[in-house]
C-alpha positions, -999 to +999 in steps of 0.1 A: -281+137+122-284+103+110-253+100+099-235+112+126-262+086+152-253+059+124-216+064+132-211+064+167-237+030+167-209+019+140-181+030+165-193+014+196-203-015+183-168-020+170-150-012+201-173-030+220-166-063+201-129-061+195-122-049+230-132-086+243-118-101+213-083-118+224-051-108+199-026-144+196+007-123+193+015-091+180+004-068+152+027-075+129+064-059+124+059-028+107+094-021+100+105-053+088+071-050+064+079-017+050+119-010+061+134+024+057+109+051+048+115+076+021+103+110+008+095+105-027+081+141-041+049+148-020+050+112-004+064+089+016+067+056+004+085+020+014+117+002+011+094-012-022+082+023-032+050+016-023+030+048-004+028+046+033+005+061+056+011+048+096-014+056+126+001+059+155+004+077+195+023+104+211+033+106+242+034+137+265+060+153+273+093+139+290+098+156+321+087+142+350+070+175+372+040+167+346+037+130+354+028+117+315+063+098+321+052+072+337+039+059+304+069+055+292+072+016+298+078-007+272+049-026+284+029+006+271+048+001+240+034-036+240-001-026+247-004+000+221+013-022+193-006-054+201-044-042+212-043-005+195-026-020+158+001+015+170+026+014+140+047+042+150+055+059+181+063+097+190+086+106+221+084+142+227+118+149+241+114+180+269+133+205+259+115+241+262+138+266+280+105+272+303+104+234+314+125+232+344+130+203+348+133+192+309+163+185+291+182+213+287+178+214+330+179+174+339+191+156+306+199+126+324+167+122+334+150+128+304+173+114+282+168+077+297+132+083+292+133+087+256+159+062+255+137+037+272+107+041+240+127+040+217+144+006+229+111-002+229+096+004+199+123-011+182+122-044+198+085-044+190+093-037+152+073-007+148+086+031+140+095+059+164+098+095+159+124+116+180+111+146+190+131+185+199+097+187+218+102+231+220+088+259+213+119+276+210+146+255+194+165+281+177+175+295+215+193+266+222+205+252+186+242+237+198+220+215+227+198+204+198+228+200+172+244+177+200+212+158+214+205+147+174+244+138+171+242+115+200+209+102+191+222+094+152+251+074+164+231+056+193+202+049+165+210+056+131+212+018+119+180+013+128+150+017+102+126+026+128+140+058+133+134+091+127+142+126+140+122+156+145+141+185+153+116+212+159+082+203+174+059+236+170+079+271+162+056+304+174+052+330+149+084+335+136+099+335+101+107+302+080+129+320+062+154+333+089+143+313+118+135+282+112+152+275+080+184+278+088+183+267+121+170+234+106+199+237+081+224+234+104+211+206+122+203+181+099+241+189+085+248+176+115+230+147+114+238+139+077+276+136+087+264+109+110+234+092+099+224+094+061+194+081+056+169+082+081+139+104+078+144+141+093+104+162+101+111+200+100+087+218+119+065+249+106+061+282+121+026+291+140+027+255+158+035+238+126+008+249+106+019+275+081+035+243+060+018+263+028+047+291+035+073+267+038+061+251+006+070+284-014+105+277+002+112+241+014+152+231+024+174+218-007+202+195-005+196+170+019+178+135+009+149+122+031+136+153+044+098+157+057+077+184+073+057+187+101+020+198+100-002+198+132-038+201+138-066+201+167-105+191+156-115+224+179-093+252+153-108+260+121-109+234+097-112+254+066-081+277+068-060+250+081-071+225+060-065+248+029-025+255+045-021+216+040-040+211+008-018+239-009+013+228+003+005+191-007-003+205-041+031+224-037+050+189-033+059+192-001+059+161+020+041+159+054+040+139+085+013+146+109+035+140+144+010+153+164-028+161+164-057+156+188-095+152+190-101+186+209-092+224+216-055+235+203-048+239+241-053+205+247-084+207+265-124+204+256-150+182+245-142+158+213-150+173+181-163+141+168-175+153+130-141+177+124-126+145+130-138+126+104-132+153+083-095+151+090-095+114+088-107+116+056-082+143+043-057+120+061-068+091+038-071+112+007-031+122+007-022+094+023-005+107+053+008+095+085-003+107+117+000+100+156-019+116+186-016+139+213-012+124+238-007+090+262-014+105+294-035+102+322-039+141+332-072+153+333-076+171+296-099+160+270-065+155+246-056+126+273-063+090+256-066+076+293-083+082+323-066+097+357-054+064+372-049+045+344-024+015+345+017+019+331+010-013+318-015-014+293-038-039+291-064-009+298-103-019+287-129+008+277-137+020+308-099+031+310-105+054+276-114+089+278-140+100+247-107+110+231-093+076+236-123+056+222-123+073+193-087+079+188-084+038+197-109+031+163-090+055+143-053+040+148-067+000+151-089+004+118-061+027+099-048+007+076-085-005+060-094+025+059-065+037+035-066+007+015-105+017+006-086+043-016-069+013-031-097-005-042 
């Protein structure tokens, strides 16, 4: 108990301070610090092969019947960079066959969206991650094949780049689901872009990574693999899916996690938190959170009524976003304690 009372005074008094403290300029250029990212065995490391581990937000979904859109504003971008230290950036890409009006229904719509965060990110010099934001990618592989050769050409020069091209499979197989479907379109980006990282999700909502560590694609350079967890699922089993496939060598890139239940939803699971933060820290892995939205759901990082941008103070944080806020602003000296 003391610890834990000990930590949120620690917490508070941190957000409390730097919250009021005023920030000359941005955070830094991540990119231009660290370049093109590469898989190196179980890691990812630098354009100086030094190991990498980024902290960063993702955003809700891209269709705009569920309203976490309007975030999507390059003043956002700003506010996340400069206040929140954000180094990287996920754009989760609507394209479920059971969201009508995502992608595969309106990809105009949607399309300029993404477009507009990734134009962002990159003209604040941090990295974003291109998200296949389905369920179900495997239904509708030649719309995913052709969304990833469009993005490729549009964005394949820059280093801040990278492409996800299956957010959460269900409980299917790795082995003749996912795998070859993921096969077939990085090919497809290969031919176009050559380098740029490429995050391969996992079946059961991109946790069974230790199963696709018995397996993992050949062939193709610069490929990673998602793993995704919420502080209100069981942290033993999970945790052991990741440690064994670490232990496996396969490299992993947390695109998405949150503070609360796997639906999104509850109170903040403040110790299973630090936990994972300190797993995080141990392997050295990069991670971003679900999600930069307003909607009321304790995953939410802002509350209902929030502003599209930025410049939001404490009482515009949800508990999720307070303590998501200390994680992503403090990340980097908190992996460099493991470098001391």
């Amino acid at each position: 108990m003391a610890n834990k009372f000990s930590f949120f005074i620690m917490f508070y008094f941190f957000f409390s301070c730097s919250v009021k403290r005023s920030h000359n300029g941005l955070a830094g250029n991540t990119v231009l610090n660290h370049g093109l990212l590469h898989v190196q065995g179980s890691h990812i490391v630098d354009k100086d092969k030094k190991l990498v581990s980024l902290a960063g937000n993702s955003f809700f979904w891209s269709n705009p019947y569920w309203k976490g859109v309007k975030f999507y504003t390059k003043d956002v971008v700003r506010w996340l960079h400069k206040d929140w230290h954000t180094q990287i950036i996920r754009v989760p890409l609507a394209a479920d066959p059971d969201v009508k009006d995502g992608y595969l229904y309106e990809p105009e719509v949607n399309l300029k969206a993404v477009e507009r965060l990734v134009d962002a990110a990159i003209d604040e010099g941090i990295y974003v991650i291109i998200d296949w934001h389905s369920h179900h990618a495997e239904q509708n592989e030649a719309q995913a094949i052709a969304f990833f050769e469009r993005m490729a050409r549009q964005y394949g020069k820059y280093p801040n780049v990278m492409y996800e091209i299956y957010n959460e499979p269900l409980k299917v197989s790795w082995d003749t689901v996912v795998k070859p479907y993921a096969e077939r379109v990085i090919s497809a980006i290969r031919k176009i872009d050559p380098d740029n990282m490429i995050i391969v999700g996992s079946p059961h909502w991109s946790k069974d990574v230790d199963i696709v560590s018995e397996n993992p694609i050949t062939g193709y350079n610069n490929i990673a693999y998602t793993f995704h967890f919420y502080a209100g699922s069981n942290f033993d089993w999970l945790s052991k899916k990741m440690t064994k496939a670490i232990q496996n060598g396969l490299p992993l890139f947390v695109t998405e996690w949150g503070t609360v239940d796997a639906n999104g939803d509850g109170k903040v699971h403040l110790e299973v938190v630090k936990m994972w933060m300190e797993l995080l820290k141990k392997y050295q892995l990069s991670h971003c959170n679900w999600s930069v939205n307003d909607k009321t759901e304790g995953a939410s990082i802002l509350k209902p009524g929030a502003s599209t941008k930025g410049g939001w103070t404490e009482k515009d944080l949800t508990p999720s976003g307070k303590l998501v806020r200390y994680y992503i602003r403090n990340w980097q000296n908190i992996v460099n304690q493991n470098k001391k």
